[in-house]
C-alpha positions as CSV (number, residue, x, y, z in Angstrom):
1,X,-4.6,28.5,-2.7
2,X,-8.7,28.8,-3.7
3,X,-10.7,26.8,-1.8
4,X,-12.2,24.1,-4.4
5,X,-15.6,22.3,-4.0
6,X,-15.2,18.6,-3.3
7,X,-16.0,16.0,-6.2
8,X,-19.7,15.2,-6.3
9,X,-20.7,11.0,-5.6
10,X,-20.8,9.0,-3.0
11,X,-18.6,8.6,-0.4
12,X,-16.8,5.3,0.6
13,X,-15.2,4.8,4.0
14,X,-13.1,1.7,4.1
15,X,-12.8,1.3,7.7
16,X,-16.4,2.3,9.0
17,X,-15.4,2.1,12.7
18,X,-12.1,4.5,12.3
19,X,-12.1,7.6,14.6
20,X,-10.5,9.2,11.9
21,X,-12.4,8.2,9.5
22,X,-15.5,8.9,10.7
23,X,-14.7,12.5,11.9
24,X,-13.6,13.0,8.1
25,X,-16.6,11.5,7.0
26,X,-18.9,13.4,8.8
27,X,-17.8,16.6,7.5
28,X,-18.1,16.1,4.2
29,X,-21.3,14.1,4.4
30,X,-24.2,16.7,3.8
31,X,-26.6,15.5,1.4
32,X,-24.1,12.7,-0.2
33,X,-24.6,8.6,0.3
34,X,-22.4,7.4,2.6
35,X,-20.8,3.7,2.4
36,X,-19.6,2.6,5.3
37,X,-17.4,-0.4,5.0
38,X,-16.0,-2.7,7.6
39,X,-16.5,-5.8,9.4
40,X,-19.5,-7.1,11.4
41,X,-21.2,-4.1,9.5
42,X,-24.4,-5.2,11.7
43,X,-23.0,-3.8,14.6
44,X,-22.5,0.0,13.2
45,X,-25.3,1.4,14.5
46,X,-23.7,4.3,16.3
47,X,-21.4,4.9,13.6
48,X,-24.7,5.1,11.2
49,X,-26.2,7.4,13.6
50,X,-23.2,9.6,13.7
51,X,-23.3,9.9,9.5
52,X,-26.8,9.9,9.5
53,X,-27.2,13.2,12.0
54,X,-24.8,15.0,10.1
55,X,-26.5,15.4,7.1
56,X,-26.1,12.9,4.9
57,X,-28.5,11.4,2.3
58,X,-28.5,7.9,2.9
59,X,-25.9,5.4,4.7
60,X,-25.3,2.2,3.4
61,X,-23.7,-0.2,5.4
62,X,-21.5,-3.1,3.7
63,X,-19.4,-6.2,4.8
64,X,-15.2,-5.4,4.1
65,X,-12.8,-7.1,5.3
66,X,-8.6,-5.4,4.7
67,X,-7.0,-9.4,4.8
68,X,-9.4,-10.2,2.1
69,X,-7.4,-9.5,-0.5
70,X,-9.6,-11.2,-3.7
71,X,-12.7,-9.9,-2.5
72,X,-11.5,-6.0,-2.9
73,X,-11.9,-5.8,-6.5
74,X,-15.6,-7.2,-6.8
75,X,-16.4,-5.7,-3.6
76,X,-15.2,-1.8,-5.2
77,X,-17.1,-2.4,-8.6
78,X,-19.9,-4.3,-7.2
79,X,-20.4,-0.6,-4.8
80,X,-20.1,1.7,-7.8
81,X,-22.5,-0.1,-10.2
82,X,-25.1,-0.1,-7.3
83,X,-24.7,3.9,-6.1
84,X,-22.9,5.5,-9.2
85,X,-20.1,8.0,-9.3
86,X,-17.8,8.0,-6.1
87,X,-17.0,11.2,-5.2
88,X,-14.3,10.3,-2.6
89,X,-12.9,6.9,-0.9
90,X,-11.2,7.1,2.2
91,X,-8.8,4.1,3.6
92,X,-9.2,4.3,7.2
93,X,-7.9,0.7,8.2
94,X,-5.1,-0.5,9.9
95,X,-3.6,-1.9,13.4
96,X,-1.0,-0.8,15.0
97,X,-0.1,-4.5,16.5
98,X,2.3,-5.3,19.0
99,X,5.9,-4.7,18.3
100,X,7.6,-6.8,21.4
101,X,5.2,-10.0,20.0
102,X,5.8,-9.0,16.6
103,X,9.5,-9.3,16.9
104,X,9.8,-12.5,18.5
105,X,6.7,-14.0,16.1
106,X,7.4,-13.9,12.1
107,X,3.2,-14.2,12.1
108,X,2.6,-11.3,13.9
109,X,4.7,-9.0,11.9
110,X,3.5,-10.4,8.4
111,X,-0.2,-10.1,10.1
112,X,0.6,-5.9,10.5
113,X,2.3,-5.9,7.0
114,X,-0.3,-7.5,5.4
115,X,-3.6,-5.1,6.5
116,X,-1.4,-2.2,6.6
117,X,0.7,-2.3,3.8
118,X,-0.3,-5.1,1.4
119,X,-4.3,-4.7,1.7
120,X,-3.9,-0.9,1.6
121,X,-1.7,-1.3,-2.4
122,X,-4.8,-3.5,-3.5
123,X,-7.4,-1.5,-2.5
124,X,-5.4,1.7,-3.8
125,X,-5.1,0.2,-7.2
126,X,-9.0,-0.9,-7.2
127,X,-9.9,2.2,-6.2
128,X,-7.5,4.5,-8.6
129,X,-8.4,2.3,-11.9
130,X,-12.3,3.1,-10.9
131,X,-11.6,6.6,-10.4
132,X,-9.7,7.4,-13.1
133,X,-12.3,5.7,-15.3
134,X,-14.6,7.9,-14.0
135,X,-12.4,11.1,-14.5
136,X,-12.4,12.1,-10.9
137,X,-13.1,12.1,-7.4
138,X,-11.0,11.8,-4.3
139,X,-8.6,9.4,-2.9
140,X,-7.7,9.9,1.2
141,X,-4.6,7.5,2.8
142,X,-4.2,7.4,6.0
143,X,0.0,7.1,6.2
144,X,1.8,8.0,9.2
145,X,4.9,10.2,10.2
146,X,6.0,6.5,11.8
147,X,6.9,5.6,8.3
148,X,8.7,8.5,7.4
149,X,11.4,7.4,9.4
150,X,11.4,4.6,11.2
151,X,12.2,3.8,14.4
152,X,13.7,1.1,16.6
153,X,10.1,1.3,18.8
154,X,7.9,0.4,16.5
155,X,9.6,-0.6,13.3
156,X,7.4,-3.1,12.5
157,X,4.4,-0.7,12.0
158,X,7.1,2.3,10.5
159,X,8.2,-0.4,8.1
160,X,4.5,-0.9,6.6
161,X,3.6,2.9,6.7
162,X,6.8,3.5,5.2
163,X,6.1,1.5,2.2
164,X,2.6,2.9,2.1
165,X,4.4,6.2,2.5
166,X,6.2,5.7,-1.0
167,X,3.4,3.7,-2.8
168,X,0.8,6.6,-2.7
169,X,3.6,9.3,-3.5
170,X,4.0,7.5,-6.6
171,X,0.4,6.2,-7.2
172,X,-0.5,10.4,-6.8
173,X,2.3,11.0,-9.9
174,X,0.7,8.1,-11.9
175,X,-2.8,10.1,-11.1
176,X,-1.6,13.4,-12.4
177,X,-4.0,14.7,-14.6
178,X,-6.5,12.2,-14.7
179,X,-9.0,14.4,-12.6
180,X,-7.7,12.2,-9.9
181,X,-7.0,13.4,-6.5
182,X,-4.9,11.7,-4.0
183,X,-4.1,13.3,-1.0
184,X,-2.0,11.4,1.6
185,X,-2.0,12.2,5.5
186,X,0.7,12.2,7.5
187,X,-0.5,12.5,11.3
188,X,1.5,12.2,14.3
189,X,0.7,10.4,17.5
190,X,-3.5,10.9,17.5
191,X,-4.9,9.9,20.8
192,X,-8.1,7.6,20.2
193,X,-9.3,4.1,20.7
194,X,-6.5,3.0,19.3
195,X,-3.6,4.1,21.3
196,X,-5.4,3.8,24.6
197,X,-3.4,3.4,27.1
198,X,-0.5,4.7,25.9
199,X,1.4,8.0,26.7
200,X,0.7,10.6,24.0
201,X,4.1,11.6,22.1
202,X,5.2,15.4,21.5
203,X,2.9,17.3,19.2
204,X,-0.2,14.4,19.3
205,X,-3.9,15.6,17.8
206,X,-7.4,14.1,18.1
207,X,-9.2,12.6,15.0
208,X,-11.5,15.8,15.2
209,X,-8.1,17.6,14.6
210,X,-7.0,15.5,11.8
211,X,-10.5,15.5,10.0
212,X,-10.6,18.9,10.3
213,X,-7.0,19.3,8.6
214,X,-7.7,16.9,5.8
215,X,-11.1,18.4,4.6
216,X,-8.9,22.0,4.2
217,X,-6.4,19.7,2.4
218,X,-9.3,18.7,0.2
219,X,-10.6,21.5,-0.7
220,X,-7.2,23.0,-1.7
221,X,-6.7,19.5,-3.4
222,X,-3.2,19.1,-1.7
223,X,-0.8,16.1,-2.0
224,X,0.1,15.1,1.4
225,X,-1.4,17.2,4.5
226,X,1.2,17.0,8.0
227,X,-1.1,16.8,11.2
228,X,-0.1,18.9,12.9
229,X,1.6,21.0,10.4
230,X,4.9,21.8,12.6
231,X,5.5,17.6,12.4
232,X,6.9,18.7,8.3
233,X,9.5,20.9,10.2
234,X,10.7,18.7,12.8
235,X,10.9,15.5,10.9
236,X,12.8,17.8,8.4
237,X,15.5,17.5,11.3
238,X,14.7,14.3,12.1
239,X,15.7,12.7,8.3
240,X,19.4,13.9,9.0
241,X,19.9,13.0,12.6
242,X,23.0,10.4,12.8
243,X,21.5,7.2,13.3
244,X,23.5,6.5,16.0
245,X,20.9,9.2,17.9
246,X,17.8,8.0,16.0
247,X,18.4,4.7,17.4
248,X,17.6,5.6,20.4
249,X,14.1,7.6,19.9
250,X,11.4,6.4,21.7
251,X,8.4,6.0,20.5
């Protein structure tokens, strides 16, 4: 497929501190503004730096928190009266959580639900209606192949990317030719800040690897991008095993 230039405007990172994110961000930064959203947005000086050094224009740092759900849709409009056209916007948040706690404390698994599944659909919808008023630019989801199918390890987090998982694919149809594009990643296990201390599964990446897979995406204005691509083949297999087997997966 050609290779496409990226929609011109700004460039929104919802989740200014995410590895991902950022690595995403920084390739596709020269000479745009960059918003970088997130809490204690005081404290991102490094993450500034980072933007800043790789070419961008300006970097505008702004207070967003996911849990907030009310405050998303002035927050979105309040950003694109102030620096125009929004070229792309990028939902980097999330937490993984703690599945053993979550099981035993109703709290806990609503609290992982909530930032990465129900914050993630009002964002999404803020950020699609402004978009497609504007007749393009780029939307960017960070899913999960944890939600593709999920397992017994970590079903609480599967269960929230898996509905994430089916909310974009459908949001992307609604988006068909508006000048809307919605590309949705699906990244293995990606060893960063937050998976510390934890074993890397089969077939893991870096954010540098991921960023570097979703700006090709971009550019060929895909759908949904596998990182690494050989994950599309084995969870292929891993939709038909008996369940009986899946059961069993580890993480």
């Amino acid at each position: 497929m050609a290779v496409r230039e990226l929609d011109e405007g700004a460039i929104l990172l919802l989740g200014g501190r995410s590895e991902m994110g950022l690595e995403l961000v920084r390739r596709i930064a020269a000479g745009r503004t960059v918003i970088l959203a997130a809490r204690r947005s005081g404290e991102l000086d490094a993450e500034q730096a980072a933007v800043e050094q790789a070419g961008a224009a300006a970097v505008h740092r702004v207070e967003f928190d996911a849990d907030d759900l009310a405050a998303h849709q002035p927050l979105l409009e309040k950003l694109a009266a102030e620096y125009g056209r929004l070229g792309a916007v990028v939902l980097a948040f999330g937490v993984l959580g703690d599945q053993a706690r979550a099981e035993l404390d109703p709290a806990a698994a609503v609290a992982v639900v909530q930032t990465d599944y129900v914050a993630q659909i009002s964002v999404l919808t803020v950020a699609a209606n402004l978009l497609r008023a504007q007749g393009s630019g780029h939307l960017v989801v960070f899913g999960s192949v944890a939600g593709v199918r999920v397992r017994r390890a970590n079903y609480v987090y599967g269960s929230a990317k898996a509905g994430l998982d089916g909310f974009t694919s459908g949001l992307g149809d609604a988006l068909h030719g508006s000048g809307v594009h919605l590309l949705l990643v699906r990244p293995g296990f990606v060893i960063g800040r937050m998976t510390e201390g934890m074993d890397p599964a089969p077939f893991s990446s870096t954010p540098d690897q991921v960023a570097a897979a979703v700006v090709a995406a971009l550019h060929r204005r895909a759908d949904r991008v596998w990182v690494p691509g050989i994950l599309r083949l084995v969870f292929a297999v891993a939709r038909v095993l008996p369940q009986s087997v899946w059961r069993r997966m580890p993480r």
